[in-house]
C-alpha positions as CSV (number, residue, x, y, z in Angstrom):
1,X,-181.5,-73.7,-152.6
2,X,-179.2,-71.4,-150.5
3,X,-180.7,-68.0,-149.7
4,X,-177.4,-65.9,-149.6
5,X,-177.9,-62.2,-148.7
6,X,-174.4,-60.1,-149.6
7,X,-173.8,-56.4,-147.6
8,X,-170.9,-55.1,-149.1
9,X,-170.6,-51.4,-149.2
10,X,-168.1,-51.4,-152.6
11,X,-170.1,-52.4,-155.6
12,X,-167.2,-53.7,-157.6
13,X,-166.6,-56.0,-154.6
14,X,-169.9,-56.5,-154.3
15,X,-170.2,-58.2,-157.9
16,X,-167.1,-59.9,-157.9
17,X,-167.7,-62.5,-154.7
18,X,-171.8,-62.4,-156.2
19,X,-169.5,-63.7,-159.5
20,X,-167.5,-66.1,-157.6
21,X,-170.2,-67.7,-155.6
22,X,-172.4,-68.5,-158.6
23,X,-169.3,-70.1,-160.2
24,X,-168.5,-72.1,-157.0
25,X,-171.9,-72.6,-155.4
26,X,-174.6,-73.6,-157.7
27,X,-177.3,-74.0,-155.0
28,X,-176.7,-70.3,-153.8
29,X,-179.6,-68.2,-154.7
30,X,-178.3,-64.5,-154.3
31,X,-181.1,-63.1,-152.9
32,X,-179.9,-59.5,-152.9
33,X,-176.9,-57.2,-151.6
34,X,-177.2,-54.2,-149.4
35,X,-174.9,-51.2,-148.9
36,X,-175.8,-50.2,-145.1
37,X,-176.3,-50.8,-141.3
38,X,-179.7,-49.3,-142.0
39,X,-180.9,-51.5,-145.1
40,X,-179.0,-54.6,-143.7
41,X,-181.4,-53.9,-140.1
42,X,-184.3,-52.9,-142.1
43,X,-184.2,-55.8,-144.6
44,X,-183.4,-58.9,-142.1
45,X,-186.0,-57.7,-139.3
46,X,-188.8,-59.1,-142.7
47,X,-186.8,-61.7,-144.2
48,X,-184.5,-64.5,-143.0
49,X,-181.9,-66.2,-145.0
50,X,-179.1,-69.2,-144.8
51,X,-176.2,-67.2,-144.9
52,X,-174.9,-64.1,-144.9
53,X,-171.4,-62.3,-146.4
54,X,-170.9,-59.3,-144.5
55,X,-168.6,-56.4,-144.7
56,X,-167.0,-55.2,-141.6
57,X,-167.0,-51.4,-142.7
58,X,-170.2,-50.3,-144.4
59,X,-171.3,-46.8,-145.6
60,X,-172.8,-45.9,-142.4
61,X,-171.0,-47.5,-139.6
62,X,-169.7,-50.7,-138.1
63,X,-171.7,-54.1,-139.4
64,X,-171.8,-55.1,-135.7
65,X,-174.1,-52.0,-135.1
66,X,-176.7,-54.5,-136.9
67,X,-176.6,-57.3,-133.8
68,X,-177.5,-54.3,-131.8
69,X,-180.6,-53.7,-133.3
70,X,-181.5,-57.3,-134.1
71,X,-181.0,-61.0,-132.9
72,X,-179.3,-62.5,-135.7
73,X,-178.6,-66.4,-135.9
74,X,-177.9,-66.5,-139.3
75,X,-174.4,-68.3,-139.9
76,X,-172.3,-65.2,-140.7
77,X,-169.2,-65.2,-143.6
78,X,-167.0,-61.7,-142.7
79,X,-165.3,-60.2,-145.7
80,X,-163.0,-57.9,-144.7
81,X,-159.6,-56.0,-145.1
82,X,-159.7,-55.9,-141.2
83,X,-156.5,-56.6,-139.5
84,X,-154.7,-59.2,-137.1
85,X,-156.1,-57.9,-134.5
86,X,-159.6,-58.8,-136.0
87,X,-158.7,-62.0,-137.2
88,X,-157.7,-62.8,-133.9
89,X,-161.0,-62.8,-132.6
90,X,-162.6,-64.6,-135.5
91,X,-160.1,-67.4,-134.9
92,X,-161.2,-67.0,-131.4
93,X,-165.0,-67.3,-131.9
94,X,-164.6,-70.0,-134.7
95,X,-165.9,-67.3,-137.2
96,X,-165.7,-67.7,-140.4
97,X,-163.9,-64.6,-142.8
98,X,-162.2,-64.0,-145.3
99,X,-159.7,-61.3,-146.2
100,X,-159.9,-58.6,-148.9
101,X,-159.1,-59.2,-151.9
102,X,-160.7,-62.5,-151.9
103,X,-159.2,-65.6,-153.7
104,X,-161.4,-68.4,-154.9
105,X,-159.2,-70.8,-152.3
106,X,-160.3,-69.2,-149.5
107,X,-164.1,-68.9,-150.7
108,X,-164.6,-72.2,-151.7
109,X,-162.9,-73.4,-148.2
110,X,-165.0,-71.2,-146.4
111,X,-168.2,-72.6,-148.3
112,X,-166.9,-75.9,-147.4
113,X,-167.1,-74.8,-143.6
114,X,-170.9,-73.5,-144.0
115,X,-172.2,-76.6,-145.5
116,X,-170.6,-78.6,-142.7
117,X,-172.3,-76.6,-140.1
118,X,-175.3,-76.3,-141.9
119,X,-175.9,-79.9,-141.9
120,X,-175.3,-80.1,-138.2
121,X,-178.6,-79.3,-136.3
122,X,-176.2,-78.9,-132.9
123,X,-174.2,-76.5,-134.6
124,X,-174.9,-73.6,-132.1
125,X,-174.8,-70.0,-132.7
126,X,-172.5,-67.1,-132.3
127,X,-172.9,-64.0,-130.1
128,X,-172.2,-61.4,-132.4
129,X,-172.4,-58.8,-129.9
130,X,-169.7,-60.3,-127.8
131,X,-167.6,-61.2,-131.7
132,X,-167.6,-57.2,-131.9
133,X,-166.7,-56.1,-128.4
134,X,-163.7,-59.0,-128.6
135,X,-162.5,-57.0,-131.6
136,X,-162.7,-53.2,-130.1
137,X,-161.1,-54.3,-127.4
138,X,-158.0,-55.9,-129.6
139,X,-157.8,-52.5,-130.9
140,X,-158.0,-50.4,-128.0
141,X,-154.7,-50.3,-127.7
142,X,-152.4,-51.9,-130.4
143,X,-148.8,-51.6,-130.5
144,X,-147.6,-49.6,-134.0
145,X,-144.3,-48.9,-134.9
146,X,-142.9,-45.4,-134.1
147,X,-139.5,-45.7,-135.9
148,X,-137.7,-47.1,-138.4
149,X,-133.9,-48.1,-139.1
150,X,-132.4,-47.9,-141.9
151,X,-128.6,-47.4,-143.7
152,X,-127.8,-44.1,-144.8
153,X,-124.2,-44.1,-146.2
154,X,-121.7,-46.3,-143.3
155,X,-124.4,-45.4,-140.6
156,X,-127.1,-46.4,-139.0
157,X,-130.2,-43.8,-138.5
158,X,-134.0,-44.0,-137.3
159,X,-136.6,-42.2,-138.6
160,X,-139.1,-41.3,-136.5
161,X,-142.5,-43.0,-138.2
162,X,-144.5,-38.7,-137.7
163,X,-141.4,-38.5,-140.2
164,X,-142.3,-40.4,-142.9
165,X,-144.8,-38.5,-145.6
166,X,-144.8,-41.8,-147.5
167,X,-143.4,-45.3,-148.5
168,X,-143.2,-46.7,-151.7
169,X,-142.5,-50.2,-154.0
170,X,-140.4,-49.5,-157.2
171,X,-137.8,-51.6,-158.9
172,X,-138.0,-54.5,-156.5
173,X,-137.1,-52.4,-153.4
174,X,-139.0,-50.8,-151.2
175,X,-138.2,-47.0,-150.2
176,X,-139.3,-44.5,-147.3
177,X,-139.5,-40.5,-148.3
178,X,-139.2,-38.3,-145.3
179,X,-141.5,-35.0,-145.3
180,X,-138.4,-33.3,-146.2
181,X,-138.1,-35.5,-149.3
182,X,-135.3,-37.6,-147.9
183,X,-135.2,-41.2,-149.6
184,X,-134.1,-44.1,-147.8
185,X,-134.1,-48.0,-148.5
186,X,-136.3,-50.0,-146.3
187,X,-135.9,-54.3,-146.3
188,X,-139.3,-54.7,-145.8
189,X,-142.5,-55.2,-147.9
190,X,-145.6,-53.0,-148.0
191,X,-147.9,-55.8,-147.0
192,X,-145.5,-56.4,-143.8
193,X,-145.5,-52.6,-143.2
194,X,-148.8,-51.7,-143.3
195,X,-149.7,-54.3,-140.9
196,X,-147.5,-52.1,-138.2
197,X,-148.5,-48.5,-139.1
198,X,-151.5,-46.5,-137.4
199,X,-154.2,-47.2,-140.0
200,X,-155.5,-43.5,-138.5
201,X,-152.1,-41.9,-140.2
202,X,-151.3,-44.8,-143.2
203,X,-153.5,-45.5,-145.8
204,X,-152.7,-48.3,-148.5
205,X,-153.5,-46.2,-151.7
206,X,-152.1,-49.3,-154.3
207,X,-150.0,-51.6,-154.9
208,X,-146.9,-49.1,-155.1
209,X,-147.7,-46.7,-152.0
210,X,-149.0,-46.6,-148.4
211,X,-149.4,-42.9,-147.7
212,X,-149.3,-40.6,-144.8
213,X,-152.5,-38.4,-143.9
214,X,-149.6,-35.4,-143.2
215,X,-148.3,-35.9,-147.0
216,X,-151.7,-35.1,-149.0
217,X,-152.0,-32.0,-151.4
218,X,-154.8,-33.0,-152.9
219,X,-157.0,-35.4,-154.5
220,X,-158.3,-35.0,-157.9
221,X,-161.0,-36.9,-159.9
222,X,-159.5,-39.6,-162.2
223,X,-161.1,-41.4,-165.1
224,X,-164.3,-43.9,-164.2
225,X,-164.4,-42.9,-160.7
226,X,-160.8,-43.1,-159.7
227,X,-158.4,-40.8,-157.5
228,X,-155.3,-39.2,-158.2
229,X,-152.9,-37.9,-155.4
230,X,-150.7,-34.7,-155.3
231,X,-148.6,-35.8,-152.4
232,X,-145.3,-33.7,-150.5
233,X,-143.3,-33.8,-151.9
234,X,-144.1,-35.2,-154.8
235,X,-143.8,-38.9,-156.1
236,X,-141.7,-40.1,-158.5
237,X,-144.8,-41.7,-160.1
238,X,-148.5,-41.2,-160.4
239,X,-150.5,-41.9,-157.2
240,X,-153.9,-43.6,-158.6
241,X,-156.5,-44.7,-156.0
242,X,-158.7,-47.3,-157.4
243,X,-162.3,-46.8,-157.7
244,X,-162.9,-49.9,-155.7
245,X,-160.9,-48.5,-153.4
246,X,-162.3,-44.9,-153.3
247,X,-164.7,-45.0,-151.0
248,X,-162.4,-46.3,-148.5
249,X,-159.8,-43.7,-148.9
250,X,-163.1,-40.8,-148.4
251,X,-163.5,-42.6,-145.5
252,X,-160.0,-42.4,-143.8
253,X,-159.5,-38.5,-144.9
254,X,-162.9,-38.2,-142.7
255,X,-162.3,-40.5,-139.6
C-alpha cells in the first residue's frame, strides 16, 4: 500500500479528492488529512509517508512555511487555485499540481506521474524551499490590467479597472458595472478576466460574478454555511458564495 497524507484546508475539498483517489487508486491508503502549517509540521516531523496532496493556502499560512521547519523528501502533489504565475514555477521544477476544481483527468495523469517516479530509485528530490521562493518572486511584481475598453453607443471608452465595483456572466454575455452602476458589455470570459485582475481587489465569488473588495455592503450568513452578498450597487441577481468557497472569501476580506 500507498501511504497518502492529504492537507487541504476546505473540508468539502478535502473529501472529494479523498473520494476520487479511492475510486482511482486502489493501493492508496488515506492515512489522514490535516487542515494547517502547524498539524502538517507537527504530524510529518513523527511519521513519514509516500505522498503527499498539499494545498497551497492553508488555515494558517503558506504550505511552503512547512519546508522551513522540516526537510521533506516526500514526492509532493500541489492542489491549488494558484495562478500562472505559480504554475510557472511548477512547470519549471517538474512539480507535479493540479488546479482547483480538480477533474478526474488530471488526477489520474498526475497519479500516473507518481508511480513512474516512485519506481525510479534515481528519481531525485525537489527543493521545496527554492519551489516557494521561485513562486514569490513570480509574484513580486505581476503585470494586472488597469483598464478596460469597451463600446458604449458609436464610441469607444476605457474604464479605469479602480472603476469597476463588479463584473458579471448573464445570458451568454459578460457585463462590467461601474461603481456608479454604469453597465457595459465586455467580449471576454470570467475565467480569462480573472486571470488579469489584482487577486488583492477581485475575488471570484461564483460562477456568475468576480467582485471588487470596493463594492461590498455586506455579507450575510446563507443556508449550510454559505455567503450572501449585498454588493453597490446592487446586482441584478443574488450573490451566493459557496460554502466550499467561504473560507477563501474570509480570507481575502482579511489579507
Amino acid at each position: 500500500m500507498i501511504d497518502v497524507l492529504i492537507v487541504e484546508d476546505e473540508m468539502p475539498s478535502a473529501r472529494k479528492l479523498k473520494s476520487m483517489l479511492e475510486q482511482r487508486a486502489s493501493d492508496f491508503n488515506i492515512v489522514t488529512i490535516l487542515d494547517s502549517v502547524s498539524s502538517s509540521i507537527e504530524f510529518l516531523s513523527k511519521n513519514e509517508v509516500d505522498l503527499i496532496f498539499l494545498d497551497i493556502h492553508l488555515a494558517d499560512g503558506n504550505s511552503f512555511e512547512i519546508f522551513e521547519s522540516i526537510n521533506i523528501t516526500t514526492p509532493i502533489i500541489f492542489t491549488t487555485a494558484f495562478d500562472q504565475y505559480a504554475i510557472q514555477a511548477f512547470d519549471q521544477n517538474s512539480i507535479g499540481y493540479l488546479l482547483k476544481p480538480v477533474s478526474g483527468d488530471k488526477l489520474e495523469a498526475a497519479i500516473e506521474k507518481f508511480r513512474e517516479q516512485h519506481q525510479k530509485k534515481d528519481a531525485g528530490t525537489i527543493d521545496y524551499q527554492l519551489l516557494g521562493k521561485a513562486i514569490v518572486q513570480q509574484q513580486e511584481q505581476p503585470d494586472y490590467r488597469e483598464r478596460f475598453m469597451v463600446h458604449y453607443r458609436d464610441k469607444i471608452k476605457t474604464i479605469a479597472v479602480e472603476d469597476v465595483a463588479y463584473i458579471y456572466a448573464e445570458n451568454r454575455g459578460v457585463f462590467i458595472c461601474t461603481k456608479e452602476g454604469r453597465i457595459y458589455d465586455i467580449n471576454q470570459t470570467l475565467e480569462h478576466l480573472i486571470e488579469e485582475l489584482n487577486p488583492r481587489l477581485f475575488f471570484r465569488a461564483n460562477r456568475k460574478y468576480i467582485i471588487s473588495i470596493t463594492s461590498i455592503v455586506e455579507a450575510h450568513l446563507y443556508s449550510k454555511s454559505k455567503l450572501k452578498l449585498e454588493l453597490n450597487p446592487p446586482a441584478s441577481s443574488e450573490v451566493i458564495i459557496s460554502s466550499e468557497r467561504a473560507s477563501k472569501f474570509k480570507k481575502w476580506l482579511a489579507m
